[in-house]
ROVO-153814 format. One record per residue: residue in three letters; x, y negated, z of N, C-alpha, C in turn. Coordinates in Angstrom, 3 decimals, always signed. Atoms other than C-alpha are relative to their C-alpha. Example, Ala and Ser with C-alpha at 12.3 -4.5 7.8 and 13.67 -1.06 7.14 Angstrom:
BEGIN
<'ala'; <+0.890; +1.190; +0.000>; <+12.300; +4.500; +7.800>; <+0.900; -1.200; +0.000>>
<'ser'; <-0.820; +1.190; -0.060>; <+13.670; +1.060; +7.140>; <-0.770; -1.090; +0.730>>
end
This chain:
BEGIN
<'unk'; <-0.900; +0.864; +0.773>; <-53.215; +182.379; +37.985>; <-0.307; +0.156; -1.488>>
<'unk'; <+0.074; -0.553; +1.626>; <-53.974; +181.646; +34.338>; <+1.348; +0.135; -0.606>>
<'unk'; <-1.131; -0.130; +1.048>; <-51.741; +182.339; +31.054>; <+0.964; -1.509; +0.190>>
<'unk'; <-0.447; +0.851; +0.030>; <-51.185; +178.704; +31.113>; <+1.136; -0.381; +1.429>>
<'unk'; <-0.505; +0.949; -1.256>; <-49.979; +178.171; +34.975>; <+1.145; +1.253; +0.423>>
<'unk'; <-0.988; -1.583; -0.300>; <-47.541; +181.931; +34.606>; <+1.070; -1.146; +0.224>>
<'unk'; <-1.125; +0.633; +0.372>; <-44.054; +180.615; +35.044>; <+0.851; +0.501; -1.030>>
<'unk'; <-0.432; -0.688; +1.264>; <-41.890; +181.007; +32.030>; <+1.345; +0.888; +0.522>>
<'unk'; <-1.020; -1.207; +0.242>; <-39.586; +184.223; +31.594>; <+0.538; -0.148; -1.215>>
<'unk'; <-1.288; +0.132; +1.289>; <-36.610; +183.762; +29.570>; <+0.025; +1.379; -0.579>>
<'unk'; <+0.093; -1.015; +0.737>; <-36.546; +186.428; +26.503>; <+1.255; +0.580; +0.933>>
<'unk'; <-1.359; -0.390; -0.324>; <-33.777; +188.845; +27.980>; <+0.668; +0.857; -1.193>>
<'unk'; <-0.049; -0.581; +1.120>; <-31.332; +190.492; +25.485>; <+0.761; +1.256; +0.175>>
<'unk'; <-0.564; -1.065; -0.167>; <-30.491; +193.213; +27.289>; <-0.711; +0.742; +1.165>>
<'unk'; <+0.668; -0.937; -0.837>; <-32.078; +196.140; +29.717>; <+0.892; +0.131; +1.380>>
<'unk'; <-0.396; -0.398; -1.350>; <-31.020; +196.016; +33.188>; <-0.023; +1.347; +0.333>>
<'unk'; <-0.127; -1.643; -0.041>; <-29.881; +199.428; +34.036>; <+1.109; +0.013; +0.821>>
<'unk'; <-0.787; -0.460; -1.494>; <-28.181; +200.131; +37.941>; <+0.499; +1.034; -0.577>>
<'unk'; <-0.124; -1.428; +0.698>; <-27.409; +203.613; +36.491>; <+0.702; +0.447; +1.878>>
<'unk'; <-0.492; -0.270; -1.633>; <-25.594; +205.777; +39.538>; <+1.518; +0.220; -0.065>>
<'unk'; <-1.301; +0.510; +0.010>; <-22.269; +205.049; +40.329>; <+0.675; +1.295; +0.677>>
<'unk'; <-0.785; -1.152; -0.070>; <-19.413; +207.829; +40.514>; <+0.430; -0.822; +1.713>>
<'unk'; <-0.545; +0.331; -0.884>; <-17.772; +207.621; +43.934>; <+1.044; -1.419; -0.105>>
<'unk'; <-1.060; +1.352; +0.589>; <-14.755; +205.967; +42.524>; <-0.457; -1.229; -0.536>>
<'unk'; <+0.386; +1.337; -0.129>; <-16.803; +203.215; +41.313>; <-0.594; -0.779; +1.113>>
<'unk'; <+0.421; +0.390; -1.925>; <-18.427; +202.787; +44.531>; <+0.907; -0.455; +0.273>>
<'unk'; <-1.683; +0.919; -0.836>; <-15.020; +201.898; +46.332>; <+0.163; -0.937; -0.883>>
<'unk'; <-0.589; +1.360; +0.530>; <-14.242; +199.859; +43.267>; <-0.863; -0.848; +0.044>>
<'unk'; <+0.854; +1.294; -0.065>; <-17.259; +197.687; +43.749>; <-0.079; -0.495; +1.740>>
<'unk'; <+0.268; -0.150; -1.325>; <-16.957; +197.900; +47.580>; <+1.704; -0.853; +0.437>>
<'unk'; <-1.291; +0.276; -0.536>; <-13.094; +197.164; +47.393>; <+0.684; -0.781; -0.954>>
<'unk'; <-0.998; +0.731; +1.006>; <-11.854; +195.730; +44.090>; <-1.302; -1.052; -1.002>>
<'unk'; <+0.860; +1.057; +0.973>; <-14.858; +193.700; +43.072>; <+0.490; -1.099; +0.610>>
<'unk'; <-0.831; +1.133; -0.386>; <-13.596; +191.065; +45.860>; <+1.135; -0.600; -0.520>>
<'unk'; <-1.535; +0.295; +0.299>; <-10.102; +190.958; +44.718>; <+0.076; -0.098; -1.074>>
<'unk'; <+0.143; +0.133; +1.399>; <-11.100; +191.123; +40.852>; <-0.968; -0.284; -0.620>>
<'unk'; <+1.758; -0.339; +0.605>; <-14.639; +190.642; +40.522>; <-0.111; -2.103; +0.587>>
<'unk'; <+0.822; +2.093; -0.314>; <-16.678; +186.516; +40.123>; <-0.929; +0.410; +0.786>>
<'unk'; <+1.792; -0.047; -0.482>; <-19.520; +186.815; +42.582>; <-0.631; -1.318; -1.051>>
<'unk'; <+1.343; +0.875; +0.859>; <-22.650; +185.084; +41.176>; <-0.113; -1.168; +1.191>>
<'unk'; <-0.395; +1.179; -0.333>; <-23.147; +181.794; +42.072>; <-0.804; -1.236; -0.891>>
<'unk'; <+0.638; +0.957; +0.557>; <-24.265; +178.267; +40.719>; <+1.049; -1.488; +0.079>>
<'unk'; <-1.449; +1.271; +0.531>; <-20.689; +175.916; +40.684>; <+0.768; +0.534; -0.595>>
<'unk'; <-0.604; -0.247; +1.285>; <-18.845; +175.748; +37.726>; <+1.499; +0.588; +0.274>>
<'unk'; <-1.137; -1.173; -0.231>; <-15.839; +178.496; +37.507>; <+0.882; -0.463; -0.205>>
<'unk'; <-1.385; +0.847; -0.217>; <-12.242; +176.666; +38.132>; <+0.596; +1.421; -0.465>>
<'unk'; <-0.531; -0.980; +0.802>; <-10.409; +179.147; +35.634>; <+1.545; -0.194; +0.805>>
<'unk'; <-0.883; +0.438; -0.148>; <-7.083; +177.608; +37.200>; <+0.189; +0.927; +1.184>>
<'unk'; <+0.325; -0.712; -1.481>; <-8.084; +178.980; +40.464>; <-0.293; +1.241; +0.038>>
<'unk'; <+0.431; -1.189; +0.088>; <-9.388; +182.211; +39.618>; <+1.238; +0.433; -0.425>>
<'unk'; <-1.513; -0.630; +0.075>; <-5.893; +183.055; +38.009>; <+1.133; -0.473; +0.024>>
<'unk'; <-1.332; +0.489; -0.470>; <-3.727; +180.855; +39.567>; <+1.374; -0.294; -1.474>>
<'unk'; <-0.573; +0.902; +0.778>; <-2.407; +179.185; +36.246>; <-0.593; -0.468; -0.767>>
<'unk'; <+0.921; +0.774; +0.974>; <-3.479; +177.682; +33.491>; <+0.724; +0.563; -1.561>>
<'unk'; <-0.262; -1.173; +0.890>; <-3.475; +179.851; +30.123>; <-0.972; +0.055; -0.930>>
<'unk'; <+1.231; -0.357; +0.768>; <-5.783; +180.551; +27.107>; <-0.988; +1.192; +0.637>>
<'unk'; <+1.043; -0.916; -0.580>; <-9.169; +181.852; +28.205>; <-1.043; +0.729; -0.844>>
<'unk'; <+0.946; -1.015; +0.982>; <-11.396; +184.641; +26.520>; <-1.101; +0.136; +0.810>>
<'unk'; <+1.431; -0.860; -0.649>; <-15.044; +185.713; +27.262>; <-0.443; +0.985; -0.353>>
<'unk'; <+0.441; -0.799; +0.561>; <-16.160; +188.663; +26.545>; <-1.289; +0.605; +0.589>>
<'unk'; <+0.691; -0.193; -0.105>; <-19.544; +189.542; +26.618>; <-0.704; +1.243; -0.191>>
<'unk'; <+0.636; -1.811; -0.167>; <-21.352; +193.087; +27.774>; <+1.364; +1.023; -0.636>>
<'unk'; <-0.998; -1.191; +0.734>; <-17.913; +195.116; +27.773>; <-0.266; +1.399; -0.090>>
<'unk'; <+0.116; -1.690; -0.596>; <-19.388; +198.444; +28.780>; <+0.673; +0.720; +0.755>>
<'unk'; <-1.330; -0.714; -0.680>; <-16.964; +200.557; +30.155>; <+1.188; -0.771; +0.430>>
<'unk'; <-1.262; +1.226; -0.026>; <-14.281; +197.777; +29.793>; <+1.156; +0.851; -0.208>>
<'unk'; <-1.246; -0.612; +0.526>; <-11.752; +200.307; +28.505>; <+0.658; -1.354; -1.380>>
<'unk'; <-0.677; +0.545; +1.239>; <-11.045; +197.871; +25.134>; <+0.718; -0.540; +0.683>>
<'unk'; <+0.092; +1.361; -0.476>; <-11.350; +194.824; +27.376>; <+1.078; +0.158; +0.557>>
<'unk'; <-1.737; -0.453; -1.093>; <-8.309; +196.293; +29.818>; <+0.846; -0.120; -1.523>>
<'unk'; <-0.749; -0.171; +1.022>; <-6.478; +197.466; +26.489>; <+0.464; -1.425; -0.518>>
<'unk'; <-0.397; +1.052; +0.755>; <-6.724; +193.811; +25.218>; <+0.697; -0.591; +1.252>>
<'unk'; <-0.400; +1.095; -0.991>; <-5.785; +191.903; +27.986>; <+1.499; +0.760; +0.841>>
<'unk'; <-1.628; -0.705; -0.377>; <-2.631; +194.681; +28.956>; <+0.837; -0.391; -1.173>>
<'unk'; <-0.480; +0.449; +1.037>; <-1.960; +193.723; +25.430>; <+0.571; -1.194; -0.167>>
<'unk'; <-0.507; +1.958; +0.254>; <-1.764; +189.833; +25.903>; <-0.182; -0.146; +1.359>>
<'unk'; <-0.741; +0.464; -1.641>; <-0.112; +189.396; +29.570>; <-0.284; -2.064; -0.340>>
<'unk'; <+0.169; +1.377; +0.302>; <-0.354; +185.690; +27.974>; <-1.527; -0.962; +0.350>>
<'unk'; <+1.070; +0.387; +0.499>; <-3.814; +185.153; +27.626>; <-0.874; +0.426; +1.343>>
<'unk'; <+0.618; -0.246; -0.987>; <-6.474; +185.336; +30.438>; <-1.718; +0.145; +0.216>>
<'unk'; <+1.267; -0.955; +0.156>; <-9.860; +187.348; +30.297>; <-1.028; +0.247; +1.123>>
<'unk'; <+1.093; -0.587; -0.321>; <-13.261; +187.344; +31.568>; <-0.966; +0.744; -0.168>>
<'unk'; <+0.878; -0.638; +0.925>; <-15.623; +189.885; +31.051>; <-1.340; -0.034; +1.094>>
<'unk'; <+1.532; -0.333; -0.589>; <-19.503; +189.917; +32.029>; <-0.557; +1.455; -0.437>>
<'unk'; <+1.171; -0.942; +0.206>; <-21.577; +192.951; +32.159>; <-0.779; +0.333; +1.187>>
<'unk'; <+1.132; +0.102; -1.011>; <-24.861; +193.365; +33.846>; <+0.158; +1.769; +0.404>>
<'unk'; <-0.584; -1.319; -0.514>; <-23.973; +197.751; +34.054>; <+0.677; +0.162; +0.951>>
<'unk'; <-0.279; -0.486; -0.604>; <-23.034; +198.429; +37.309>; <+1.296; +0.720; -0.329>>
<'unk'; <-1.376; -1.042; +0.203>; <-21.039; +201.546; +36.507>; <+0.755; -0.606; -0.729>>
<'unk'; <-0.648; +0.857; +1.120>; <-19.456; +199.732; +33.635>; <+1.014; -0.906; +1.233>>
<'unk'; <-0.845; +0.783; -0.988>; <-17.981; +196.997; +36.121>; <+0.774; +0.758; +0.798>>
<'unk'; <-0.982; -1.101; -1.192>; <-16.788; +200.030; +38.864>; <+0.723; +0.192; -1.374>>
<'unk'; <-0.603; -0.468; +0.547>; <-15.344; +201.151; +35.694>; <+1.322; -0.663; -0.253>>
<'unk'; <-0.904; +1.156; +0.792>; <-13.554; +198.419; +34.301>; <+1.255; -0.721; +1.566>>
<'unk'; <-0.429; +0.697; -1.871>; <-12.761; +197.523; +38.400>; <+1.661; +1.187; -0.080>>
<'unk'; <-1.094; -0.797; +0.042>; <-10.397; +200.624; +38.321>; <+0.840; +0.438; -0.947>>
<'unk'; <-1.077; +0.005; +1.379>; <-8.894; +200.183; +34.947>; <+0.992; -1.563; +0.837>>
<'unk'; <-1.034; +1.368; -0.109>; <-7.574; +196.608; +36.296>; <+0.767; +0.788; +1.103>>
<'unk'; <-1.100; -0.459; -0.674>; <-5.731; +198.360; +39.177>; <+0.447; +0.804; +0.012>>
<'unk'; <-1.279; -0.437; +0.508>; <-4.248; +200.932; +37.495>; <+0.535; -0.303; -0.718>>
<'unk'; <-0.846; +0.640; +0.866>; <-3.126; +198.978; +35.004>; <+0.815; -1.074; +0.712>>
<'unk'; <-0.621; +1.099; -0.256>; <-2.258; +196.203; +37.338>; <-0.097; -1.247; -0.861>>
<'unk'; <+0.127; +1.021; +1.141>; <-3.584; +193.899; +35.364>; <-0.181; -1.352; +1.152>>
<'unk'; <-0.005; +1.251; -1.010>; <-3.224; +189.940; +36.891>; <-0.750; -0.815; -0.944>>
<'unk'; <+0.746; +1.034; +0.870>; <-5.066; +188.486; +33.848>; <-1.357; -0.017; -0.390>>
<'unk'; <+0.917; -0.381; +0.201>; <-8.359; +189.931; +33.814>; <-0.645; +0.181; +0.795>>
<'unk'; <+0.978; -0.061; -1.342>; <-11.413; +189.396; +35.960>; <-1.391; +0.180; -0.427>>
<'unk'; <+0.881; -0.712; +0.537>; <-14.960; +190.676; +36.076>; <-1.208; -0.572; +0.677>>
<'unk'; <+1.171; +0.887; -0.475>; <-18.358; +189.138; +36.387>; <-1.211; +1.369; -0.137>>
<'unk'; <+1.100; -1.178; +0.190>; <-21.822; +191.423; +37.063>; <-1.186; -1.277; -0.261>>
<'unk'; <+1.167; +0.640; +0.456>; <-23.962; +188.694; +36.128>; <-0.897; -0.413; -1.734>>
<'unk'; <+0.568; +0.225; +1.864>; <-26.311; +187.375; +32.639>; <+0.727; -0.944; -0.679>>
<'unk'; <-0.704; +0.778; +0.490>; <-24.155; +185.939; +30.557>; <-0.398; -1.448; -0.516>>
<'unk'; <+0.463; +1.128; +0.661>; <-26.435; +183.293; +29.061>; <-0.224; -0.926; +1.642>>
<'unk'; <+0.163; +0.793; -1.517>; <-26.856; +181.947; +32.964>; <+1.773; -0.344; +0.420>>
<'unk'; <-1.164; +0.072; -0.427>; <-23.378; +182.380; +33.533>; <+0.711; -1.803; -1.127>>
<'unk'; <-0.561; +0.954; +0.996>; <-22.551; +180.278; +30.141>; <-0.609; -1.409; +0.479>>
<'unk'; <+0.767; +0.990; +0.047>; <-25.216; +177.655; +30.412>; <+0.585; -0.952; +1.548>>
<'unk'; <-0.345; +0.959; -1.590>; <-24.357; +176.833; +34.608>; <+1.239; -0.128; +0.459>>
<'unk'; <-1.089; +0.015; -1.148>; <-21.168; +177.755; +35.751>; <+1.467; -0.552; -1.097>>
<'unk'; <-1.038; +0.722; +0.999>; <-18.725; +177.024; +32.312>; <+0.114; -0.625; -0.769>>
<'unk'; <+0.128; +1.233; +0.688>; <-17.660; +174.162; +31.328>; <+0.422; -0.292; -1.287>>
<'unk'; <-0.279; +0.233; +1.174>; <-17.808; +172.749; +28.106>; <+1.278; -0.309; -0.864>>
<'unk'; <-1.611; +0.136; +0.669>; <-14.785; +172.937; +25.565>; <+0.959; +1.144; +0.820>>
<'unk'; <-0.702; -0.956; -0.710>; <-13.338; +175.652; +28.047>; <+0.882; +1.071; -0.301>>
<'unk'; <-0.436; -1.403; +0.735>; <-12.911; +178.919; +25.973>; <+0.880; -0.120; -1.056>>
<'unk'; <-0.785; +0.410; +1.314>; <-10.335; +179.424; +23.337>; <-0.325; +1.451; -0.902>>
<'unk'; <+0.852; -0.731; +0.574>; <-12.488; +182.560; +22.370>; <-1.145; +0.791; +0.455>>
<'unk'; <+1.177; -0.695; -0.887>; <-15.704; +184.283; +22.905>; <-0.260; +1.561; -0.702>>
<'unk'; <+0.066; -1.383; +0.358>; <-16.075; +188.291; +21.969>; <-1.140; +0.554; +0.505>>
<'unk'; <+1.652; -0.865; -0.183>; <-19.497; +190.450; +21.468>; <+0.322; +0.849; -0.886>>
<'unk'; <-0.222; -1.192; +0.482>; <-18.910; +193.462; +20.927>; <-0.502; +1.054; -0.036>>
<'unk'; <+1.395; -0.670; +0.061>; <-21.392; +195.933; +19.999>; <-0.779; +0.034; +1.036>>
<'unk'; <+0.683; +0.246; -1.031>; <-23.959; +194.472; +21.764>; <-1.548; +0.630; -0.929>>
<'unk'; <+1.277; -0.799; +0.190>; <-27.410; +195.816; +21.840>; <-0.712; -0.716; -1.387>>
<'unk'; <-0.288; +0.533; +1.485>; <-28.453; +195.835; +17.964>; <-2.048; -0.192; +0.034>>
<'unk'; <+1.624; +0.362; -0.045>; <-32.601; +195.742; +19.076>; <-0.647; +0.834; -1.578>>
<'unk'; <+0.221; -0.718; +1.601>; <-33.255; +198.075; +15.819>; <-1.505; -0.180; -0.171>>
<'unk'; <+0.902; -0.045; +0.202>; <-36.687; +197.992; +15.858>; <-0.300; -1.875; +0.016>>
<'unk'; <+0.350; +1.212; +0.426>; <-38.401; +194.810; +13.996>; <-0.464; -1.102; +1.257>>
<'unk'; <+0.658; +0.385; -1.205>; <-40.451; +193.609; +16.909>; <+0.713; -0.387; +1.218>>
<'unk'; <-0.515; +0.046; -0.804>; <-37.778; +193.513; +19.078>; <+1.519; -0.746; +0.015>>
<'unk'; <-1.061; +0.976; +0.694>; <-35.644; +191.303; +16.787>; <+0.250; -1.094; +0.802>>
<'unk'; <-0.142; +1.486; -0.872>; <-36.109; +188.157; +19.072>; <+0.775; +0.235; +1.128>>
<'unk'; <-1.394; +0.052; -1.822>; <-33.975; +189.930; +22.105>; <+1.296; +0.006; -0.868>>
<'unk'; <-1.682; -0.278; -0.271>; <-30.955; +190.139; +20.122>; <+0.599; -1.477; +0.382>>
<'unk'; <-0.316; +0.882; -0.775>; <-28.441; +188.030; +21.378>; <+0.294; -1.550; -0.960>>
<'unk'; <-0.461; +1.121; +1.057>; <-26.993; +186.164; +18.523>; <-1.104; -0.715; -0.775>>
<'unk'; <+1.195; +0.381; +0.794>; <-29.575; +183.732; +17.552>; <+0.502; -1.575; +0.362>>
<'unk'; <+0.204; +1.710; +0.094>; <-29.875; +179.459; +16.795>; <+0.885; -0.430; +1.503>>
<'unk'; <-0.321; +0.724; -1.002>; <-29.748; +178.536; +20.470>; <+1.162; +0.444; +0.952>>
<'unk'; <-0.931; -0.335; -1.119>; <-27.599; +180.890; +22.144>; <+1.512; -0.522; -0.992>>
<'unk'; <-0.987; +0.284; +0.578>; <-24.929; +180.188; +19.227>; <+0.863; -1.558; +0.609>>
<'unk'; <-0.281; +1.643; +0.024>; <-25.036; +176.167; +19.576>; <+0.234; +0.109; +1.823>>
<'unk'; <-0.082; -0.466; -1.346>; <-24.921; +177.718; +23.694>; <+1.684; -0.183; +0.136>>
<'unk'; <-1.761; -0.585; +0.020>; <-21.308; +178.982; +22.926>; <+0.789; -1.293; -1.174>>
<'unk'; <-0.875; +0.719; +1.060>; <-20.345; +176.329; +20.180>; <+0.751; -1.158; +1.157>>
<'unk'; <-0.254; +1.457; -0.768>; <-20.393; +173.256; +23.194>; <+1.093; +0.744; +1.133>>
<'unk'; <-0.489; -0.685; -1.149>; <-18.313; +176.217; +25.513>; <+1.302; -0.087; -0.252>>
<'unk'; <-1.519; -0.601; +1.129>; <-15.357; +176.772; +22.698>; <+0.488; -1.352; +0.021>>
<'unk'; <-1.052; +0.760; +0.500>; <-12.612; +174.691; +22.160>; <+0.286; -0.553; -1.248>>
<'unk'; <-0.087; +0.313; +1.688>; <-11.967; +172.681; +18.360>; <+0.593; +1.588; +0.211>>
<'unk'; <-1.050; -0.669; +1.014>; <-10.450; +175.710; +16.477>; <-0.539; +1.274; +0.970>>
<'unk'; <-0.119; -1.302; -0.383>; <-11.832; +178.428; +19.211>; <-0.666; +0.872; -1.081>>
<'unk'; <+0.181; -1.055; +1.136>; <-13.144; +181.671; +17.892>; <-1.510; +0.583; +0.384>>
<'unk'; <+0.979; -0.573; -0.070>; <-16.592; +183.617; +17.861>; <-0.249; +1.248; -0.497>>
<'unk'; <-0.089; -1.443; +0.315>; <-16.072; +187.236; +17.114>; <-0.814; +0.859; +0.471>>
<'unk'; <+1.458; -0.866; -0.153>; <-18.912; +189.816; +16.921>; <+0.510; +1.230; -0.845>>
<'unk'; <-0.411; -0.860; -0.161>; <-18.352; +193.156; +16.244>; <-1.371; +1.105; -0.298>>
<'unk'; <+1.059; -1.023; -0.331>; <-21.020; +196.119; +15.480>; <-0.514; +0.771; -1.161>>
<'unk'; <+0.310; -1.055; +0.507>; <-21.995; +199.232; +14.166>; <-1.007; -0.090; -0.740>>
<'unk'; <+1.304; -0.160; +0.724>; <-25.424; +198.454; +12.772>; <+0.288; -0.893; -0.959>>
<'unk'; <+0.200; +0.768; +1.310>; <-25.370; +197.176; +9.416>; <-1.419; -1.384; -0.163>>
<'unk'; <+1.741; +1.175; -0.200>; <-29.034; +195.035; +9.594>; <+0.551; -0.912; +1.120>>
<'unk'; <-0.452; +1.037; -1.051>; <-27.521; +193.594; +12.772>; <+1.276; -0.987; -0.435>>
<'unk'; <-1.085; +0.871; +0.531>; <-24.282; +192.598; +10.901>; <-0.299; -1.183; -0.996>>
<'unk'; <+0.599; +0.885; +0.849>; <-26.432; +190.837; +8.439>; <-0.709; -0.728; +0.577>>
<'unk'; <+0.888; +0.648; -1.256>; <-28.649; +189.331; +11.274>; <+1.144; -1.238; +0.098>>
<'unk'; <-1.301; +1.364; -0.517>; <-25.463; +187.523; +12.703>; <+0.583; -0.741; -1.028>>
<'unk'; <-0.822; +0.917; +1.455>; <-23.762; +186.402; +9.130>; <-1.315; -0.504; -0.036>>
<'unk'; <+1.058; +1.398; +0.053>; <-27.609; +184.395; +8.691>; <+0.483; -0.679; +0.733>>
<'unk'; <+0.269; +0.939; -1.330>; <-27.680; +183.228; +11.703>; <+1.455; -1.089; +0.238>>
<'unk'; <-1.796; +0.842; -0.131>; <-23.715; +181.848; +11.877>; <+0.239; -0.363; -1.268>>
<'unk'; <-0.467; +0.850; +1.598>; <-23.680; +180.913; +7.959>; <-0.777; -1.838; +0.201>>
<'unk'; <+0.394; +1.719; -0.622>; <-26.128; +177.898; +9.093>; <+0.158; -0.340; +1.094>>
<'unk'; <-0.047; +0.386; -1.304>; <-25.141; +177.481; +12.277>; <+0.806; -1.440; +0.000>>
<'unk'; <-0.659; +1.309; +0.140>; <-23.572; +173.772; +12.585>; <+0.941; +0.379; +1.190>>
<'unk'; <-1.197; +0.431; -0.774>; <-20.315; +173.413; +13.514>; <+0.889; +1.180; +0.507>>
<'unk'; <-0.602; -1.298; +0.543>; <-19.206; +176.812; +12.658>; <+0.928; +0.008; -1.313>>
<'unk'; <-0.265; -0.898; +1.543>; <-17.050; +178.332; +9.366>; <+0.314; +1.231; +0.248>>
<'unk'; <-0.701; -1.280; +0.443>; <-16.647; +181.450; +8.664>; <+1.113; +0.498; -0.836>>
<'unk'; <-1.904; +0.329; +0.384>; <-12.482; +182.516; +8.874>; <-0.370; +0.977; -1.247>>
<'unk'; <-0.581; -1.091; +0.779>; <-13.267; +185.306; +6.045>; <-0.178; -0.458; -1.225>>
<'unk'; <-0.172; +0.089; +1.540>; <-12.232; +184.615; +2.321>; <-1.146; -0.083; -0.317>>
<'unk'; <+0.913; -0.380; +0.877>; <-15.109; +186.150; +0.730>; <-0.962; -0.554; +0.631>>
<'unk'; <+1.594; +0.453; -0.397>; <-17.900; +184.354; +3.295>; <-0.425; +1.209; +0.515>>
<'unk'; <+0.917; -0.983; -0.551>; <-18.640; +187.811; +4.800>; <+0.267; +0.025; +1.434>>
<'unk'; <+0.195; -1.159; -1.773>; <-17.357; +190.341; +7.420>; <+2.270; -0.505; -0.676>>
<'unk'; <-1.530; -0.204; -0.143>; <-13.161; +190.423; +8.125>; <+0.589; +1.630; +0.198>>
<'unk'; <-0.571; -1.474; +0.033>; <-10.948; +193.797; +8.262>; <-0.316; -0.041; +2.397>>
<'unk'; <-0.131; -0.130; -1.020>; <-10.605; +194.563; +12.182>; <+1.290; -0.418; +0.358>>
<'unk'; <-1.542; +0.679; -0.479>; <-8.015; +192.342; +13.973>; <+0.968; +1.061; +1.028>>
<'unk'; <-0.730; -0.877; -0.967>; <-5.337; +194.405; +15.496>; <-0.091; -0.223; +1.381>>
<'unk'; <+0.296; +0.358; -1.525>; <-6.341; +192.751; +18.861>; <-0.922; +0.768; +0.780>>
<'unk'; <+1.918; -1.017; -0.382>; <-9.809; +194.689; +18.770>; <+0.800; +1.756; +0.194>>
<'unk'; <-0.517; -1.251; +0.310>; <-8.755; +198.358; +19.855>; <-1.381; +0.604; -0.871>>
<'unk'; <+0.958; -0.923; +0.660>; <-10.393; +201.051; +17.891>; <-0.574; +0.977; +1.561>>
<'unk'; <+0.536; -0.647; -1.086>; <-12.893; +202.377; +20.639>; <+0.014; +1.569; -0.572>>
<'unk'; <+0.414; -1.055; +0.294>; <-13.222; +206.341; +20.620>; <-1.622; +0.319; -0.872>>
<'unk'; <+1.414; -0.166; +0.821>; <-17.062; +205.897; +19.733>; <+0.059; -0.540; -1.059>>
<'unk'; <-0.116; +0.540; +1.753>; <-15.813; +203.881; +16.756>; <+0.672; +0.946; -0.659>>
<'unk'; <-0.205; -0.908; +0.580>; <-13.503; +206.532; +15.854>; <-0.896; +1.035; -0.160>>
<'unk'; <+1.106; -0.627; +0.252>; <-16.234; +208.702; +16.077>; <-0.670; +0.240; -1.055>>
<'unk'; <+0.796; +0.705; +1.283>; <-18.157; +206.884; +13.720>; <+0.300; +0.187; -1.334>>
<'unk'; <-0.540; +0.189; +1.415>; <-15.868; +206.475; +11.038>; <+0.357; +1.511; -0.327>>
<'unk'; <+0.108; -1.698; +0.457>; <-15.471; +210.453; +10.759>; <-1.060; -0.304; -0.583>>
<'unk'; <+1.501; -0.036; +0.457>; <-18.862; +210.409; +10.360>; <-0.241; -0.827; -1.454>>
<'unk'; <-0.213; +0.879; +1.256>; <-18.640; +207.694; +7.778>; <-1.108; -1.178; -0.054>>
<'unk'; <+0.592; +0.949; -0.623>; <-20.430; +205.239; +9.889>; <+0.881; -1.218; -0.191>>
<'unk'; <-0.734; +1.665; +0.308>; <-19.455; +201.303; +8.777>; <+0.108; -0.786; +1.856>>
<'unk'; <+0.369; +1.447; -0.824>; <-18.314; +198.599; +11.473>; <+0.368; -1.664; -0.919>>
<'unk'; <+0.228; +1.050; +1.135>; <-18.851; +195.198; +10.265>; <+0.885; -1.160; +1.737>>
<'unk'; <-0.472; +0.490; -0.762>; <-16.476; +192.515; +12.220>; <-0.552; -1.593; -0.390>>
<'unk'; <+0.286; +1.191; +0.187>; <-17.408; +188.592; +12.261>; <+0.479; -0.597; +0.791>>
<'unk'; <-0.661; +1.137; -0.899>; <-15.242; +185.504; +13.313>; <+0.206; -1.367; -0.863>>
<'unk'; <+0.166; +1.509; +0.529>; <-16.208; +181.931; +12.740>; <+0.558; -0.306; +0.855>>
<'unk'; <-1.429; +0.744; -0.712>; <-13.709; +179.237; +14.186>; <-1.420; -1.339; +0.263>>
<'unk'; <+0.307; +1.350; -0.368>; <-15.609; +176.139; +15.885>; <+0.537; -0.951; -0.542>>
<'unk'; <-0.859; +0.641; +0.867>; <-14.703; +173.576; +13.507>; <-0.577; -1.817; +0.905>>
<'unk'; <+0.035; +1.007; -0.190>; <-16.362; +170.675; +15.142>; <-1.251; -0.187; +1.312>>
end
């Protein structure tokens, strides 16, 4: 097969990683991924149906652990929360935060988010989308996997609602400046912050332990939320 006749491979912007799953996540992917978890798939996700009303919907993209993601969504009983992450353990994790919390508003996807966005949800849908320290690709060369870039933006602009939100989140300074380019020209964006930068941290966002961490240390996070204006 030549170069020319390869089939094309989509850049990915994140490392697939099974890692090994504690017992307790085991059962929760064995027992509470059914009852809380999206299987993967290729027809578009009836939000109505998945939580049996109809409610403002969030996305949140690569939660990790999904400790915030629980925190927010125990926080706003109102509001109704999906989260993707391709981490295994992460999902068992997040699987057994929703049923001890009892949470009825929050459900959990193990698939790629840019497949998930592009096929299964429909346009105008979201009334916000959340990335939250997502993989910051530090090394130059490896600038083209991050996530926030031209196409995946204008991806999420046709997903959001007039007036939804686009909030990004992250520890690396070069990456915080990455995303303010990339979302200062982005069409059909503004950026909600006064000054044109970064915003304080919305009381919605918990303070993760590894962020407290940080800020001992005297490590910056840099927050970003442009509103879909059109």
């Amino acid at each position: 097969m030549t170069e020319a006749e390869r089939p094309h491979r989509a850049i990915r912007s994140y490392t697939l990683r099974q890692g090994r799953l504690t017992p307790a996540q085991q059962r929760a992917m064995d027992e509470l991924f059914p009852r809380f978890g999206v299987p993967c798939g290729e027809t578009p996700l009836d939000f109505a149906t998945i939580f049996g009303r109809s409610a403002p919907r969030v996305l949140e993209i690569g939660f990790g652990n999904g400790d915030s993601l629980a925190a927010i969504a125990q926080a706003h009983p109102d509001i109704d929360y999906l989260g993707i992450e391709v981490h295994t353990p992460g999902v068992g994790h997040l699987l057994l935060r929703i049923e001890e919390l009892a949470l009825t508003n929050l459900r959990v996807m193990r698939d790629d988010a840019v497949e998930v966005l592009t096929r299964r949800i429909a346009d105008a849908s979201l009334d916000a989308v959340y990335l939250f320290f997502a993989d910051p690709w530090p090394k130059k060369r490896h600038h083209k996997r991050r996530i926030v870039q031209e196409e995946f933006v204008q991806l999420l602009r046709r997903k959001l609602k007039i007036g939804g939100h686009f909030h990004m989140a992250t520890d690396w300074e070069d990456y915080a400046r990455h995303m303010l380019e990339v979302m200062n020209v982005a069409a059909g964006f503004r950026n909600t912050s006064p000054s044109g930068d970064y915003v304080p941290r919305p009381d919605y966002r918990p303070l993760t332990k590894f962020e407290q961490r940080g800020q001992r240390l005297g490590h910056g996070v840099w927050d970003l939320i442009f509103e879909r204006i059109d």
